[in-house]
N, C-alpha and C positions, 0 to 999 in steps of 0.2 A: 435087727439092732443088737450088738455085742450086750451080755447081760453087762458086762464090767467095764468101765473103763479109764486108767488113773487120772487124775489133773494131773492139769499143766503146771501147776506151780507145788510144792507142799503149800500145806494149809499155815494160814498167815498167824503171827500172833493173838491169841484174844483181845481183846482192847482192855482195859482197866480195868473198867465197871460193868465187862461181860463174865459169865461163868465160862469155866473151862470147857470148847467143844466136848462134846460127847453125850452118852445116854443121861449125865445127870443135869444139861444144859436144854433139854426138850419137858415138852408139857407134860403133864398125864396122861393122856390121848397120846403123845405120839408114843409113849411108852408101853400102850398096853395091849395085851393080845388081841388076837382075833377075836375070839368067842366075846370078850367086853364089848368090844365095839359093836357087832354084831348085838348086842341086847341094849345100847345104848340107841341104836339104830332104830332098833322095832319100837321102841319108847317112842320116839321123837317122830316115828314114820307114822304112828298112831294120830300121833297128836296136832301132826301138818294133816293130814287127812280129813279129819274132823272142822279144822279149822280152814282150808278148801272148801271144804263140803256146804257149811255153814253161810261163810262170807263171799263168796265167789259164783256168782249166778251162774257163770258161763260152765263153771267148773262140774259144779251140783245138777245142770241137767247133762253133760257129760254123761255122768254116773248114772243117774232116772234110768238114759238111753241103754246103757252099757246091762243097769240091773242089776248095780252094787250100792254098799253105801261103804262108809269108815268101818262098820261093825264085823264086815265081814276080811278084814285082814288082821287072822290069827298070829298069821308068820311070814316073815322075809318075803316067802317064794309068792305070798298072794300077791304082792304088789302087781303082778304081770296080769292078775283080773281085772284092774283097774285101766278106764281110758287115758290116751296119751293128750298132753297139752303141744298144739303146736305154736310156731310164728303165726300164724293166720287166726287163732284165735286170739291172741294177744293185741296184733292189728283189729281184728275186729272190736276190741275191748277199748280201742282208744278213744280218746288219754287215759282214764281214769276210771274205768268199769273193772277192770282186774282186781284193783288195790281188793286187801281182805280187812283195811282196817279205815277209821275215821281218817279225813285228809289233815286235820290238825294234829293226829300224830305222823304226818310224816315230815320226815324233814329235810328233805333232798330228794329231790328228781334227777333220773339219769335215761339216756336212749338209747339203744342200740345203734352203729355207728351208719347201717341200713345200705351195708354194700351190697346184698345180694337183693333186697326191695326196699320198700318204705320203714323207716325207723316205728321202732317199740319203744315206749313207755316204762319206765319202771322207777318203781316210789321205795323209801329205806327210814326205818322209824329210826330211836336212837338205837335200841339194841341191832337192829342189822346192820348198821354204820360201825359198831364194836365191834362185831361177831366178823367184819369184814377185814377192821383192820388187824383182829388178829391174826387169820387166817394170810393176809400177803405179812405180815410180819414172820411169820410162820416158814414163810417161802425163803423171803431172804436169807432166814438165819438156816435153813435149808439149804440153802447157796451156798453159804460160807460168810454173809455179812453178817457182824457184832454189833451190838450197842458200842457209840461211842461213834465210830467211821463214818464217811459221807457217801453221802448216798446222792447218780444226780440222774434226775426226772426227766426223760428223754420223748415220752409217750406225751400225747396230747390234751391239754385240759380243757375242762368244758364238761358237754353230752356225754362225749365219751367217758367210758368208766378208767380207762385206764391214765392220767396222771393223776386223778385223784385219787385213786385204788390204790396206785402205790407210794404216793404221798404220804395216807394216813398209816399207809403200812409200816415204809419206813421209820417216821414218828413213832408208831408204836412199839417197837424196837428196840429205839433208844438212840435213831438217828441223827445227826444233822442232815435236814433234804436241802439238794440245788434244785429248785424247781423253772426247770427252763424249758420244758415244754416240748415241742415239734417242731422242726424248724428252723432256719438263722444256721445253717452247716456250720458256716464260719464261725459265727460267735460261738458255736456249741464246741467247736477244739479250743479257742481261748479260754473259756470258763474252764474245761477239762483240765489243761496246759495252768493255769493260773490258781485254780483251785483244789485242784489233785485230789479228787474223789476216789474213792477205794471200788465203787459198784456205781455201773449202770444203769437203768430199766430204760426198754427201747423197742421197738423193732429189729431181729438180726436184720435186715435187708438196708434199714437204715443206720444200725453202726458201719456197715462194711463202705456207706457213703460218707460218714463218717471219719472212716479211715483214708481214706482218698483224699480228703482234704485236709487231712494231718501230711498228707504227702505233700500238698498242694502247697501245703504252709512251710514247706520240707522240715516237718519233725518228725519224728520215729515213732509211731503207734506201739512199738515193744517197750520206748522209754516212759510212757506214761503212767500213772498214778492206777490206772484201772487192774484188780484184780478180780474181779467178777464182774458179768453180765448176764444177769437179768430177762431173759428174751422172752417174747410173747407177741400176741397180738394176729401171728399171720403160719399159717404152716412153714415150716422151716426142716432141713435134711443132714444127717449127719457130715455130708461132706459139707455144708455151710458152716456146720460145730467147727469142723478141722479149718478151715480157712480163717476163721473169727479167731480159735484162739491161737494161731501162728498167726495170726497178721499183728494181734495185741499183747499176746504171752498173757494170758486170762486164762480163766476157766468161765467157760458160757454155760448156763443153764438156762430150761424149760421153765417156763409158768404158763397155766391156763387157766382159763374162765371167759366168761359172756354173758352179755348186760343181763342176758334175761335171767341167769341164775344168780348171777353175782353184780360179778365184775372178775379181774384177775384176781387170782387166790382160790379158785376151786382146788387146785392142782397144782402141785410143783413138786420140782427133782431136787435130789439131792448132789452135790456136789461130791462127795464121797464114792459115789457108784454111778452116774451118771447115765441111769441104766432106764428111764422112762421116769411118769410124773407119780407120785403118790398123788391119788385123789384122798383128799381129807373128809375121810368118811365118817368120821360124826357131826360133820353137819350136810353132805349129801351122801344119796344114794345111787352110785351108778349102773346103769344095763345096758348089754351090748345086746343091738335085734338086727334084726334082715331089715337093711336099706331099704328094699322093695315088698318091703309086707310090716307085719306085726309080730313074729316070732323069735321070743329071747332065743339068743344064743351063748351058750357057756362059754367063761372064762376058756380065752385060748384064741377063741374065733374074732374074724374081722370080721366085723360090722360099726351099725352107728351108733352112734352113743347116745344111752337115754338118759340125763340126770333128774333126779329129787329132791327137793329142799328138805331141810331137817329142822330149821331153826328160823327160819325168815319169815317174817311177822306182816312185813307192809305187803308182800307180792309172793305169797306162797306158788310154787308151781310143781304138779307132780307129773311126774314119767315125760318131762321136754324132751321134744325129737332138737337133737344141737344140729344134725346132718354131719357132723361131723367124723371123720370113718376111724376108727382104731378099734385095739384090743385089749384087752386085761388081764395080769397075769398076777401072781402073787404078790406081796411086798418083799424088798429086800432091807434095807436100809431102816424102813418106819415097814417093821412085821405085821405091823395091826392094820396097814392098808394097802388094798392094792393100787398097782402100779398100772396107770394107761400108757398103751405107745405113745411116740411120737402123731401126733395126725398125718393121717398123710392124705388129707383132702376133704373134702365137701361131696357128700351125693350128690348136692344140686350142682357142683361144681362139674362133675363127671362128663367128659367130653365122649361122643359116642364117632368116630370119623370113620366111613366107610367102614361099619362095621367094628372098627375096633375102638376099646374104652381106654379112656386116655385121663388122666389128672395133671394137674399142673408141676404137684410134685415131680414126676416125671421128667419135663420138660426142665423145672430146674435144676434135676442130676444134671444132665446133660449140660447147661449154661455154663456151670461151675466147673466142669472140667474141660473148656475152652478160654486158652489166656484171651486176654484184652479183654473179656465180655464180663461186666459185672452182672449182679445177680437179679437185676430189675427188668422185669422181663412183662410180658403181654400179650395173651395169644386171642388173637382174632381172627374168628366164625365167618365163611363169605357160602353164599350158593349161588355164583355168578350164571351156571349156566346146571346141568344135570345133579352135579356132582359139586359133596364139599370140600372145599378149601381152605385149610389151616395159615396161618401167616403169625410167625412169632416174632414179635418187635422187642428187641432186646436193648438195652444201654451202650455201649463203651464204655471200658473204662479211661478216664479221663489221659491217659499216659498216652494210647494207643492211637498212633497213626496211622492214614487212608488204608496203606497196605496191610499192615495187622489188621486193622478192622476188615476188610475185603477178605482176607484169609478166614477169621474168626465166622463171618456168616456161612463160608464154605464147609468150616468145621461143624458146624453147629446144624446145618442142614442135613451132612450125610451119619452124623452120632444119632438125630432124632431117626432119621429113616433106618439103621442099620437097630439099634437098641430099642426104637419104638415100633417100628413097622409101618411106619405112617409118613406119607412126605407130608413135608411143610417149607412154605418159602421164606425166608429170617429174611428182616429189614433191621439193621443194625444201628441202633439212631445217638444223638449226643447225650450227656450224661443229662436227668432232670426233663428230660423227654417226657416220659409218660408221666400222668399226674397222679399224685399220691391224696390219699386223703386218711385225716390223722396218720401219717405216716406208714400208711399200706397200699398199693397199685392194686387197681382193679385187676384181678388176673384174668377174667375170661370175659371176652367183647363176642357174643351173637348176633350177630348182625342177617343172619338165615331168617329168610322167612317163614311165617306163622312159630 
């Protein structure tokens, strides 16, 4: 990933009743050095600890096992003596065995969206509903959106964290939100068209469907009111950046998060340098370990990502394995935090095919740079007879007739085999094919036995 790299547009006017971009327009926090954050960190890491330790059955005999308690993290680096919280403990806690506080302080329940198992549980008093929506307010103005601007809701409401994540984000801000949810393609370019939003929050996969049917409606995705998006929700690749913002004349940016820690707003890029996500480290801790073991690994290395609450009251969790793979490297933009890759996958996501390891990122390089084929893709697991077999079921896109589609699967077979090493047989299907939920495709179908 380029450490640097410009927007697409210069930066918009400020609105009215926003401060002028710049270092006097961000918080305390994003303003202050390492070493601050770092002792604001230990404070807070103490304090989630104790209060784990305390209210959390599942958590406290962790520790018994382990041979630790709260008292024994002097500094930073102990955190790594401590055991890790995973999904399976959280399942097992369900519904309502995790929470660390009385159920009459909480005040909303949210789930994890449970694409890769059974959905998780997670409770938010009023302070983590605050602590949240400043944190995605945080992200936008990260982006490039002001107070004042519209902002319009593209992500899913409900269980899922994200339209309400960004919802109260936006709000706190100093937004106007269109809150229209997941879904309704059509309606969603009218409201766009009709009410000229300045910023997104979405799925990239589902603006670029988005975009197709701004075509459909034959109006110009460059002529629209959109000058930032918002992306999250689903791993995504810098050639889908380059595509999203020449299809829209935008600047796209990163957000991350997941229910079990948050929601969205762990994490986001800035629009400035567009060079990975600041994880917002006073209120997590993050650590990169060996996918396949327990051993941290320094800033630099790929691995998965373990985060820390620092501040969350109803559902504290420390050292969650996310399975999520990236790296971390200094801050640039916000100095006082580091910056995580891009994800570029899931360990449990990790395809092993005759031998060779495969991610689905991967597979969506390749999509994207095959005309006709948009970016909604599927790969499906078979062991018909000795040996496995891959099968990636991709979209059209909706322009593209029998012959370009026929071409496109032939393109997309021998880029996978020549760039991946792997055959696979592409079924090239109509747009809205595979089924999405809260506006993300299941990306890997196993269908192997045991």
């Amino acid at each position: 990933m380029p450490d640097q790299v410009s927007p697409r547009r210069p930066p918009r006017p400020a609105a009215d009743s926003a401060p002028a971009p710049g270092p006097g327009s961000l918080d305390a926090m994003e303003r202050a050095p390492r070493e601050e954050v770092e002792r604001h960190q230990l404070v807070r890491l103490r304090r989630t600890l104790r209060h784990a330790y305390d209210h959390q059955v599942f958590y406290r005999r962790k520790c018994q096992a382990a041979g630790v308690t709260p008292d024994d993290l002097r500094e930073l680096a102990d955190l790594a003596r401590f055991p890790f919280t995973t999904k399976q403990d959280l399942r097992d806690a369900y519904p309502f065995e995790a929470l660390a506080v009385p159920m009459d302080r909480v005040l909303r329940v949210h789930a994890s969206s449970g694409t890769t198992g059974s959905a998780t549980v997670v409770g938010y008093t009023r302070h983590d509903l605050d602590v949240w929506a400043d944190l995605v307010a945080r992200c936008i103005r990260a982006a490039g959106g002001r107070p004042g601007e519209k902002v319009h809701v593209a992500y899913g409401y409900g269980l899922f964290t994200g339209g309400l994540g960004a919802h109260y984000g936006a709000e706190r801000l100093g937004c106007t939100v269109i809150p229209v949810s997941g879904g309704q393609t059509t309606r969603q370019v009218r409201l766009i068209h009709d009410l000229r939003p300045d910023t997104i929050m979405v799925t990239p996969s589902y603006l670029l469907a988005i975009a197709d049917e701004f075509r459909r409606q034959g109006l110009d995705p460059r002529a629209s009111s959109l000058r930032t998006a918002v992306l999250g929700a689903e791993p995504w690749t810098e050639d889908m950046r380059a595509e999203i913002e020449d299809v829209f004349a935008l600047d796209a940016v990163d957000i991350y998060g997941l229910s079990e820690v948050m929601g969205p707003g762990v994490a986001g890029e800035c629009a400035e340098t567009k060079d990975g996500l600041h994880v917002w480290e006073d209120h997590f801790r993050p650590e990169i370990v060996d996918p396949l073991g327990d051993a941290v690994l320094g800033d630099g290395a790929d691995g998965e990502l373990v985060l820390t609450t620092l501040t969350r009251e109803a559902l504290p969790v420390v050292r969650y394995r996310t399975r999520d793979l990236t790296r971390l490297r200094p801050g640039t933009a916000r100095p006082g935090f580091r910056r995580m890759a891009r994800i570029t996958g899931r360990s449990d996501d990790m395809i092993i095919l005759r031998g060779v390891n495969l991610f689905p990122s991967q597979i969506e390089e390749q999509v994207l740079r095959v005309p006709g084929l948009a970016p909604h893709f599927q790969l499906l697991l078979r062991r018909p007879a000795r040996l496995d077999e891959l099968t990636v079921r991709v979209e059209h896109r909706p322009d593209a007739g029998p012959v370009a589609r026929a071409a496109a699967g032939v393109l997309l077979a021998t880029a996978v085999r020549e760039h991946l090493g792997v055959a696979a047989e592409v079924e090239v299907v109509a747009p809205g094919t595979l089924e999405r939920s809260v506006g993300k495709i299941r990306r890997v179908v196993d269908e192997r036995p045991g």
